[in-house]
C-alpha positions as a printed NumPy array, in Angstrom:
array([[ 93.235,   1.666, 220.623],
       [ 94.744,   4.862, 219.398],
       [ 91.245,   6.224, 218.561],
       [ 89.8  ,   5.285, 221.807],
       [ 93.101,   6.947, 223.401],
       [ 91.783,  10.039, 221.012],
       [ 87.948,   9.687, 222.597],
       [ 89.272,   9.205, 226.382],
       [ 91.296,  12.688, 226.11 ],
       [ 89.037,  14.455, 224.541],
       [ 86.317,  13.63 , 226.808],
       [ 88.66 ,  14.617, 229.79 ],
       [ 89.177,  17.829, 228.508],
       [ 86.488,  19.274, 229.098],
       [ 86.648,  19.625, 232.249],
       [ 89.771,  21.918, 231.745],
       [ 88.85 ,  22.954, 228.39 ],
       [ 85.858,  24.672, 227.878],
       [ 84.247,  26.892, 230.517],
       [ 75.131,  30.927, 233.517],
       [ 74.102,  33.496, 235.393],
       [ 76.047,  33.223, 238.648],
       [ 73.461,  32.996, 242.256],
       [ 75.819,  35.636, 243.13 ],
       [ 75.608,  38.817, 241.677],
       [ 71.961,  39.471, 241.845],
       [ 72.137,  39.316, 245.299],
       [ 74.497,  42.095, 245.538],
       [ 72.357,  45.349, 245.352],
       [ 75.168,  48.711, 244.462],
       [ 77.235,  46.457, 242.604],
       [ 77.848,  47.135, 238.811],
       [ 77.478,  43.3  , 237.816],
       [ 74.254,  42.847, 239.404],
       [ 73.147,  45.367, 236.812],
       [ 73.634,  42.305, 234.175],
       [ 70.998,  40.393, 235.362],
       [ 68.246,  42.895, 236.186],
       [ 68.488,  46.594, 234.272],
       [ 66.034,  47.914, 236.817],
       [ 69.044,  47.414, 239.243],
       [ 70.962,  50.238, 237.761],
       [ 68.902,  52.874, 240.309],
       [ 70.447,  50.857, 242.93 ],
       [ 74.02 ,  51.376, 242.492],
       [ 76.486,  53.466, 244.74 ],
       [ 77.16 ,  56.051, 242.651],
       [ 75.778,  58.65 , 239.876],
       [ 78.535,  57.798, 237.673],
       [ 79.782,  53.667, 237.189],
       [ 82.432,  53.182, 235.088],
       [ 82.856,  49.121, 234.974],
       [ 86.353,  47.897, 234.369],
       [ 87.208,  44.196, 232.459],
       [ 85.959,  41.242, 234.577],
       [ 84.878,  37.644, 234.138],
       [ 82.57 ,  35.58 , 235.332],
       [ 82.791,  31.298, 234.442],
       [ 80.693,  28.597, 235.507],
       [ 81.102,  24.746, 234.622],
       [ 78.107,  21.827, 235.748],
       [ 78.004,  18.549, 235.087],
       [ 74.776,  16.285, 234.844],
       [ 75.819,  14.197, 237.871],
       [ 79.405,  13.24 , 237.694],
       [ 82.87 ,  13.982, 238.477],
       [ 86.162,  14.112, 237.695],
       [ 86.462,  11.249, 240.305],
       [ 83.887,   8.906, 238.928],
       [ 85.48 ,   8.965, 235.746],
       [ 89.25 ,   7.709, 236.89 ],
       [ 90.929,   5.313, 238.505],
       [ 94.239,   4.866, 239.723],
       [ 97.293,   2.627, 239.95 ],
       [101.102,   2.43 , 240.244],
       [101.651,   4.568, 237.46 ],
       [ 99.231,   7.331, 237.942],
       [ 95.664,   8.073, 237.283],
       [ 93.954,   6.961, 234.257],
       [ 90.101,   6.838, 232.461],
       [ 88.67 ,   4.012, 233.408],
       [ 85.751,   3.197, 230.749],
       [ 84.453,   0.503, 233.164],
       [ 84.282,   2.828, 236.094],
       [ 82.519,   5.88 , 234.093],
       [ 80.526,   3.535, 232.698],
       [ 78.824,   2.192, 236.142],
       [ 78.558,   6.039, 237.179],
       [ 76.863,   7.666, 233.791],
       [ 73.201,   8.506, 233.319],
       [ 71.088,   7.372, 230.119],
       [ 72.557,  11.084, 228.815],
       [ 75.22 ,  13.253, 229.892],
       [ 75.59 ,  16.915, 229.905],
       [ 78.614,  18.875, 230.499],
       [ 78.679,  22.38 , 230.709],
       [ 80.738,  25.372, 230.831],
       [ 79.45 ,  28.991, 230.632],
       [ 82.307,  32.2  , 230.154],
       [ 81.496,  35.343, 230.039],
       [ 84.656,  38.586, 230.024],
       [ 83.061,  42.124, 230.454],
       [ 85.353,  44.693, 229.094],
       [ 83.608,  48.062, 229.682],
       [ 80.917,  50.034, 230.259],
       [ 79.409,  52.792, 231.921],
       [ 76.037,  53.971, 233.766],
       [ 74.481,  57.432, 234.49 ],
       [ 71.856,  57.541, 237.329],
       [ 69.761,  60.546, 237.819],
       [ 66.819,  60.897, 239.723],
       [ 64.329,  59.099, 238.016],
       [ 66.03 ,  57.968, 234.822],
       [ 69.21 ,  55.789, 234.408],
       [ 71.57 ,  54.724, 231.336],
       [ 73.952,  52.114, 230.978],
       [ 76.077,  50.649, 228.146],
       [ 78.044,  48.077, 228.171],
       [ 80.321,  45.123, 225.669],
       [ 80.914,  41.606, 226.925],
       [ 81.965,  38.103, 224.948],
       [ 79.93 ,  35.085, 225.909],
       [ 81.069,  31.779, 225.336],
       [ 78.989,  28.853, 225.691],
       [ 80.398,  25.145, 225.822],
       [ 78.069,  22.238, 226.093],
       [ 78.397,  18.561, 225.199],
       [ 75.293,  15.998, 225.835],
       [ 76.645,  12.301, 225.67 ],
       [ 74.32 ,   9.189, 225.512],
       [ 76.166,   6.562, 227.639],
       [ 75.334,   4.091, 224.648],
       [ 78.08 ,   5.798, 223.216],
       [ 80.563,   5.353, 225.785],
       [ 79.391,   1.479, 226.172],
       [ 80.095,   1.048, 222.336],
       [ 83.588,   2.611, 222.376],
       [ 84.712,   0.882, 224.888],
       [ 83.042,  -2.297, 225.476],
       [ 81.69 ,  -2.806, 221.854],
       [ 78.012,  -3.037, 220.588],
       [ 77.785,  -7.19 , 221.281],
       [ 76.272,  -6.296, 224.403],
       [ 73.051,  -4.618, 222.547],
       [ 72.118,  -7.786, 220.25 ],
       [ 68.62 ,  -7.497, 219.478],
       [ 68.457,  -3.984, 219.962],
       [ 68.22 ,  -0.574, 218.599],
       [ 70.454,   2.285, 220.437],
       [ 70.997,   5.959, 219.687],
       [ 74.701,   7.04 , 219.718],
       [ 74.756,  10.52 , 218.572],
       [ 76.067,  12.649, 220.71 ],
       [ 74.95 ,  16.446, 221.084],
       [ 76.763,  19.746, 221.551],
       [ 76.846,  23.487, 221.29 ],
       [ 80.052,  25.735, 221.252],
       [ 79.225,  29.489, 221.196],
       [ 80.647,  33.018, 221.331],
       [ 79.455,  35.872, 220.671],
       [ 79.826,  39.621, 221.74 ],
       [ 77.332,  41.322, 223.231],
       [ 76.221,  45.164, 223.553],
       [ 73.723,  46.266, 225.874],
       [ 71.934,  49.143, 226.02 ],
       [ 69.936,  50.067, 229.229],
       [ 67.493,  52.41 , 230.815],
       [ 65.653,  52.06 , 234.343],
       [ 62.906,  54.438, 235.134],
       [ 62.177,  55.299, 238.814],
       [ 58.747,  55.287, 238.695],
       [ 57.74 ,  56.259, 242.701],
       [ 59.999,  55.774, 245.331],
       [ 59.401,  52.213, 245.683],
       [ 59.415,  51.222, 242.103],
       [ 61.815,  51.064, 239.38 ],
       [ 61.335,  49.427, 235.877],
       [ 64.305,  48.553, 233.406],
       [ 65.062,  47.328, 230.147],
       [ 67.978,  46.536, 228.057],
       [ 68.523,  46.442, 223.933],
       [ 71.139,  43.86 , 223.312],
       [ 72.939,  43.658, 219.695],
       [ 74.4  ,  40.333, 219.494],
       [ 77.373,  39.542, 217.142],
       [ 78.387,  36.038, 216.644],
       [ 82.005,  35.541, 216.455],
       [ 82.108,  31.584, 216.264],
       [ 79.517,  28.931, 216.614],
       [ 79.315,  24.683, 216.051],
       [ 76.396,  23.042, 217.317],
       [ 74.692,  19.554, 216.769],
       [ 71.377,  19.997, 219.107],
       [ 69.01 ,  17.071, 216.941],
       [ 69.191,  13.927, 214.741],
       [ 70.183,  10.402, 215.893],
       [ 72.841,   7.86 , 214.583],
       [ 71.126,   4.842, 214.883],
       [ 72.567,   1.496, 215.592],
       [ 70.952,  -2.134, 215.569],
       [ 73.086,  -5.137, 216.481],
       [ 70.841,  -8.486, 214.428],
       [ 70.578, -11.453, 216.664],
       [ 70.393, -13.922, 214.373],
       [ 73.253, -13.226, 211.719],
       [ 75.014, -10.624, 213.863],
       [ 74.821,  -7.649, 211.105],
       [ 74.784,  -4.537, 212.613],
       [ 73.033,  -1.305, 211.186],
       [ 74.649,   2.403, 211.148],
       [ 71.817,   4.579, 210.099],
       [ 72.866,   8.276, 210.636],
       [ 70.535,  11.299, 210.72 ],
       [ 72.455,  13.816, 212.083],
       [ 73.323,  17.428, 211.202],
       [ 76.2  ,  19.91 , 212.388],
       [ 76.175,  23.744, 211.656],
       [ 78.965,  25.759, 211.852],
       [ 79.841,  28.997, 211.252],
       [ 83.848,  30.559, 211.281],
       [ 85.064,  26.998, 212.65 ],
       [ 84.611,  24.186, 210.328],
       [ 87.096,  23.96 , 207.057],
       [ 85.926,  20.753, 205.734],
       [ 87.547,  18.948, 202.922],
       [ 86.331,  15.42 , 203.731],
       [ 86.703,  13.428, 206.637],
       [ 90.494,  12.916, 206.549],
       [ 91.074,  16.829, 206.375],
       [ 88.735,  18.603, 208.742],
       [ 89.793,  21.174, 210.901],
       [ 88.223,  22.557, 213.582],
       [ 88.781,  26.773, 215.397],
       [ 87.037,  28.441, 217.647],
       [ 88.351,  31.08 , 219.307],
       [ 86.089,  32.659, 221.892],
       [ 87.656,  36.136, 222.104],
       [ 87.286,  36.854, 218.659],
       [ 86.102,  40.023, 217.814],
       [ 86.793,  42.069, 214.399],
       [ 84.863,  45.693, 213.915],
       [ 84.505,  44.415, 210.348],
       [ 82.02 ,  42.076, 210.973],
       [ 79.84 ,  43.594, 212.814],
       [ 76.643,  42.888, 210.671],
       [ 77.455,  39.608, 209.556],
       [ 76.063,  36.635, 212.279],
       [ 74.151,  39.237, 213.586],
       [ 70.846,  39.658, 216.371],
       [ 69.29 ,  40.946, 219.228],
       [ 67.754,  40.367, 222.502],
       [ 65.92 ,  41.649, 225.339],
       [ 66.437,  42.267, 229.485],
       [ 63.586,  43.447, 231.339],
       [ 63.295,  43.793, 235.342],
       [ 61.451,  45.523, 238.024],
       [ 62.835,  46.289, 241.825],
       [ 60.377,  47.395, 244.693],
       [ 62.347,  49.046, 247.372],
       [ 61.055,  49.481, 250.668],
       [ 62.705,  51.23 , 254.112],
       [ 64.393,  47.38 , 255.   ],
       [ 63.355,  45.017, 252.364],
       [ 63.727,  44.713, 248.23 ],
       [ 62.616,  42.667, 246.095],
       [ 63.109,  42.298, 241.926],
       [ 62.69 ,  40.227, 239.505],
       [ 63.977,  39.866, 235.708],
       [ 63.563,  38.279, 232.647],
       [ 67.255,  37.563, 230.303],
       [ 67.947,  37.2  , 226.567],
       [ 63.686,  37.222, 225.689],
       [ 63.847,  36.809, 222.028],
       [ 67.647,  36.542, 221.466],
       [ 68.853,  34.944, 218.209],
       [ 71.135,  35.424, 215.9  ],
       [ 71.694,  34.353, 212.175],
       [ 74.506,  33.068, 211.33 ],
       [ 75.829,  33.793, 207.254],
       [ 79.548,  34.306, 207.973],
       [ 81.368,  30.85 , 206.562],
       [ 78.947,  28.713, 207.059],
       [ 79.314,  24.783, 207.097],
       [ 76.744,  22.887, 207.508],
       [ 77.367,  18.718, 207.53 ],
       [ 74.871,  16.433, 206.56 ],
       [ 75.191,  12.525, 207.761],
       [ 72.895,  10.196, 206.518],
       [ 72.756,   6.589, 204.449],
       [ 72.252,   3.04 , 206.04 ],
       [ 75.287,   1.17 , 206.313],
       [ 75.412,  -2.927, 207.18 ],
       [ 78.498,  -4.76 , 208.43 ],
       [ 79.11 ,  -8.55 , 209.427],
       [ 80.321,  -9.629, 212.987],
       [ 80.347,  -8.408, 216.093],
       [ 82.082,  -5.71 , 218.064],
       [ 82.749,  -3.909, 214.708],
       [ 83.262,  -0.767, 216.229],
       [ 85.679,  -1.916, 218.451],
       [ 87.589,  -3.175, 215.917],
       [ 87.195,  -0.045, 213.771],
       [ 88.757,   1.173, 216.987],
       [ 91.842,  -1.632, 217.37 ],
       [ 95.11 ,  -1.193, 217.256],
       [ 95.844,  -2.924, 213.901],
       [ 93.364,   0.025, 211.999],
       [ 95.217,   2.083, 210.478],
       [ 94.417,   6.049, 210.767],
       [ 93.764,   6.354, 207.342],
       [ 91.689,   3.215, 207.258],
       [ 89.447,   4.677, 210.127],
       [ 88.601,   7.617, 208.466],
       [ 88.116,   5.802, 204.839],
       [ 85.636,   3.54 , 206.938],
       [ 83.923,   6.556, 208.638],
       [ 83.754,   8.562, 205.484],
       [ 81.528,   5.722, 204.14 ],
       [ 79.264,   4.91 , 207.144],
       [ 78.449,   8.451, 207.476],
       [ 77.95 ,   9.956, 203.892],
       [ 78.771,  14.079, 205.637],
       [ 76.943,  16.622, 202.649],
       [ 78.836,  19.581, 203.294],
       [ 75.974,  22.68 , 202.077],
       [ 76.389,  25.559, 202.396],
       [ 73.257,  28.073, 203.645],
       [ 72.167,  30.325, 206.186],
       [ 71.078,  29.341, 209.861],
       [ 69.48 ,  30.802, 213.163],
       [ 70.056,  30.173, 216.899],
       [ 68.194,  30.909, 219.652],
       [ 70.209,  32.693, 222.79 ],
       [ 68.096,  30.666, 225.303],
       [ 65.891,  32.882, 228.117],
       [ 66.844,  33.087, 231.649],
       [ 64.378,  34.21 , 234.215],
       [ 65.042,  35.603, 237.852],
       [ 63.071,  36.243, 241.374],
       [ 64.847,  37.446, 244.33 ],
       [ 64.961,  39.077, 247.339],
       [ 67.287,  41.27 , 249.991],
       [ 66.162,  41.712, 253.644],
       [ 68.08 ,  44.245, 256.413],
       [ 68.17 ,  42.423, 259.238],
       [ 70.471,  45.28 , 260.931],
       [ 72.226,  48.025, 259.717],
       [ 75.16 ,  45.365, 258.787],
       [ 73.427,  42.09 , 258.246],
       [ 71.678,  41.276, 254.928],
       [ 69.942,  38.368, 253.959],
       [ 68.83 ,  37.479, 250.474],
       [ 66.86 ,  34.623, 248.861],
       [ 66.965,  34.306, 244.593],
       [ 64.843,  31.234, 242.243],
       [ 66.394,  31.027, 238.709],
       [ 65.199,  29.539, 235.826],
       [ 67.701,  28.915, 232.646],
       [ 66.415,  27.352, 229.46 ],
       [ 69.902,  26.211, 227.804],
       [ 68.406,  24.922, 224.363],
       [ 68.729,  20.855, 225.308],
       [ 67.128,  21.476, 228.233],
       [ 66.165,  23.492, 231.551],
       [ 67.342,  24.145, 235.181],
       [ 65.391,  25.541, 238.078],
       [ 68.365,  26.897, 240.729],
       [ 67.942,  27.948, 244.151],
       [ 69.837,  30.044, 246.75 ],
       [ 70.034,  31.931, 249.994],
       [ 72.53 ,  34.599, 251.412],
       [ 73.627,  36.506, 253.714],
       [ 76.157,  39.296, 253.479],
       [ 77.993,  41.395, 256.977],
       [ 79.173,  44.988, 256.292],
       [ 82.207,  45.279, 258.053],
       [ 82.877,  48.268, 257.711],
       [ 81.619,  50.975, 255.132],
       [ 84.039,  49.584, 252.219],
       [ 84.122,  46.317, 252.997],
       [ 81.463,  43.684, 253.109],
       [ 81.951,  39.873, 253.056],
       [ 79.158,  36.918, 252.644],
       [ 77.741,  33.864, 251.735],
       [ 75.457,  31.706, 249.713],
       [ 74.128,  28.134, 250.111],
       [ 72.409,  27.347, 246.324],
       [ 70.675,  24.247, 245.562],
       [ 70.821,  22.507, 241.836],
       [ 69.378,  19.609, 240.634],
       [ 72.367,  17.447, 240.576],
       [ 74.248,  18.992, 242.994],
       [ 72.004,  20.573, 245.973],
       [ 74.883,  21.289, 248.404],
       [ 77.311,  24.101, 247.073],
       [ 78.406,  26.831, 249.869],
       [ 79.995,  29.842, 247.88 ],
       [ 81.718,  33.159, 249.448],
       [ 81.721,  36.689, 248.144],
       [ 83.505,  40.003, 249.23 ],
       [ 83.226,  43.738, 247.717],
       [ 85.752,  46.448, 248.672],
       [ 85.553,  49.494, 247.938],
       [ 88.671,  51.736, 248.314],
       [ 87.901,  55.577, 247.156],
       [ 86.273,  55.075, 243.764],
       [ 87.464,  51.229, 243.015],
       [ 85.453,  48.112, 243.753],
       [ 86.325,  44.891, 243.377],
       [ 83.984,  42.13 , 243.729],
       [ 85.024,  38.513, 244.089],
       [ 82.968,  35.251, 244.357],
       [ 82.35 ,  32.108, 243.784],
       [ 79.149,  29.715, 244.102],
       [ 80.995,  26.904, 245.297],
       [ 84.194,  27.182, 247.595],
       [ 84.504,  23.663, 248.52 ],
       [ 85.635,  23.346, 244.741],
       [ 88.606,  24.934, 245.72 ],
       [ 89.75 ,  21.98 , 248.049],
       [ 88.188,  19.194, 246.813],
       [ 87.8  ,  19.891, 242.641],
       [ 88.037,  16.321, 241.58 ],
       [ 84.354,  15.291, 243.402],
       [ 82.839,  18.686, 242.422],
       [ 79.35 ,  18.488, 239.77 ],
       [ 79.871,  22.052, 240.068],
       [ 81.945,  24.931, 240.316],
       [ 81.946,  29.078, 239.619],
       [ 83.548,  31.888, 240.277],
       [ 83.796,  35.488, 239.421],
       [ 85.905,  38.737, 239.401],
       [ 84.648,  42.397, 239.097],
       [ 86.294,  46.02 , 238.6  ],
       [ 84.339,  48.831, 238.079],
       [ 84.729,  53.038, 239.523],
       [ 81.94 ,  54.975, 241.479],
       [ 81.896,  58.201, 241.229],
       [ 79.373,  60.501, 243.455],
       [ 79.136,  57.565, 245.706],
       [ 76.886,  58.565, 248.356],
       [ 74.471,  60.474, 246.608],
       [ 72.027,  57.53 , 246.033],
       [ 68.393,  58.547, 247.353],
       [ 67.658,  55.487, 248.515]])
């Protein structure tokens, strides 16, 4: 039970734990973080000098769960109920959590050329859970007699810091082109994307078969010393001048705006050919070997109260064979690709439209949204978003920029109902921005 208790925690917490391109900021031309997602952008901001200031931006999805379909309740408080989760899980199950925490940068715009730099630490967590593995845990495998199953679970936990180097042409006065040079440096990285554990339930003498084929990488988080002393840190904000060379890479940003007297449109392509190679203490774990035990519900009662610890991981140790090697390995940053549109529908209403397409490595998402955005004055504009996802197609979000002398402040999020009702949410964002404009007015657009 203890280990179950262990399992039932752990996959609670991450929905607290672990924290994409927001809909957001692309759709707010003049602001310093719409410059992240198109570099072409950077001829549209307010001033000839942009200092950006430390801000964050997190986003965490679901496949098509909540917090609420997970627990239950009774006299003493909520709990995980297995049974419940259970009757609400897909085939697979994907949680995911995107950070990102800007910390400075700058941009020049002259007349037809612009520059930007800028340093920001990404942190990736994703987890991909076969609800085989959830039945087994917690109802046993008896249920799959006569039958095959995959258990293994996937996952990805990533941070890195990034450094961006940009430059937007103006090429006429209705079109801009842009491009950015990012230098990745990986700070941290564990990440089991392939393989399958196996596991086959007879129905004739009841053996069941563990066949593991299943590999981890890891690089500055894994100290393994066998299965009964393996430690596990990741610390996303880690950053050390030292090793910048080691788990090193780059990527690519390119975009294009058209700008016409009431109407823009762009469009962008993220992280094309980002990857980085990871040398910096690597582990990498190996699990294979076929492994046959008598009875039924054996993993349950691997599980049971009466295991000891030590016994569990003594068992586990030899069902899973883990080869610890130790050798080099590369990653792929994942491409994100963006269409979009702003219209002036007066001088103080704006509406805006925006498709996104995110490869995330285990799979893909196609996002859609539509805003519209009131100036209330000439430092102070406040709007909205509706944005459709796959598994959650009804998320209303709010934004507001001020802009007081040469300060802005942008804040947002993709999904305010979140903030009343979190526990039924599949999806929630949100996002705060600092930067200075200096020369503010002197944009010839």
């Amino acid at each position: 039970m203890q280990m179950r208790i262990f399992f039932s925690l752990a996959f609670l917490s991450l929905f607290f734990g672990i924290r994409a391109q927001d809909m957001t900021a692309p759709l707010l031309s003049g602001s310093w973080q719409s410059t992240f997602t198109n570099p072409a952008l950077l001829h549209r901001l307010d001033g000839k000098l942009t200092i950006g200031l430390p801000g964050l931006h997190s986003e965490f999805t679901t496949s098509d769960f909540s917090y609420n379909d997970l627990i239950s309740e009774d006299e003493s408080g909520e709990f995980f109920d297995a049974n419940r989760a259970i009757s609400n899980l897909d085939v697979r199950n994907e949680l995911r959590n995107e950070f990102s925490f800007e910390t400075v940068g700058f941009a020049w715009r002259g007349d037809k050329l612009a520059l930007g730099f800028s340093h920001r630490n990404r942190f990736t967590g994703l987890v991909d859970l076969p609800k085989t593995l959830i039945q087994t845990v917690y109802q046993g495998n008896a249920q799959f007699i006569g039958e095959t199953i995959d258990i293994a679970p996937y996952f990805q936990l990533t941070s890195i810091n990034e450094f961006n180097f940009s430059a937007a042409l103006q090429i006429s006065d209705v079109l801009s082109v842009g491009g950015t040079l990012k230098y990745l440096s990986g700070a941290a990285d564990a990440r089991a994307e392939g393989g399958e554990i196996l596991l086959t339930t007879s129905d004739d003498v009841y053996q069941l078969t563990l066949q593991p084929d299943y590999v981890i990488n890891s690089s500055n988080t894994l100290d393994y010393n066998g299965v009964d002393d393996l430690s596990v840190d990741i610390d996303p904000a880690r950053f050390n001048l030292d090793n910048l060379g080691r788990n090193s890479g780059i990527g690519f940003d390119v975009g294009v705006a058209l700008d016409f007297d009431n109407f823009r449109l762009q469009a962008s392509a993220l992280d094309l050919g980002g990857s980085i190679d990871w040398t910096e203490d690597v582990t990498i774990l190996r699990l294979t070997g076929d492994n046959d035990f008598e009875g039924l519900d054996i993993i349950r009662e691997l599980l049971d109260d009466s295991t000891s610890f030590d016994g569990i991981l003594d068992t586990l140790e030899g069902i899973f064979d883990p080869l610890e090697v130790k050798e080099d390995y590369s990653t792929s940053t994942g491409s994100t690709y963006l269409l979009g549109g702003e219209f002036d529908l007066t001088d103080q209403l704006m509406l805006g439209a925006l498709l996104r397409y995110q490869d995330y490595g285990l799979n893909n998402e196609v996002t859609a949204a539509l805003s519209a955005r009131y100036l209330f004055a000439d430092f102070l504009s406040v709007g909205g978003i509706y944005s459709y996802r796959p598994n959650s197609p009804a998320n209303i979000g709010v934004n507001a920029v001020l802009a007081l002398g040469p300060v802005n402040l942008l804040l947002a999020t993709d999904n305010v109902i979140t903030i009343f009702n979190p526990k039924d949410a599949k999806q929630a964002s949100a996002r705060l921005g600092l930067s200075l404009s200096f020369g503010r007015g002197d944009n010839d657009e």
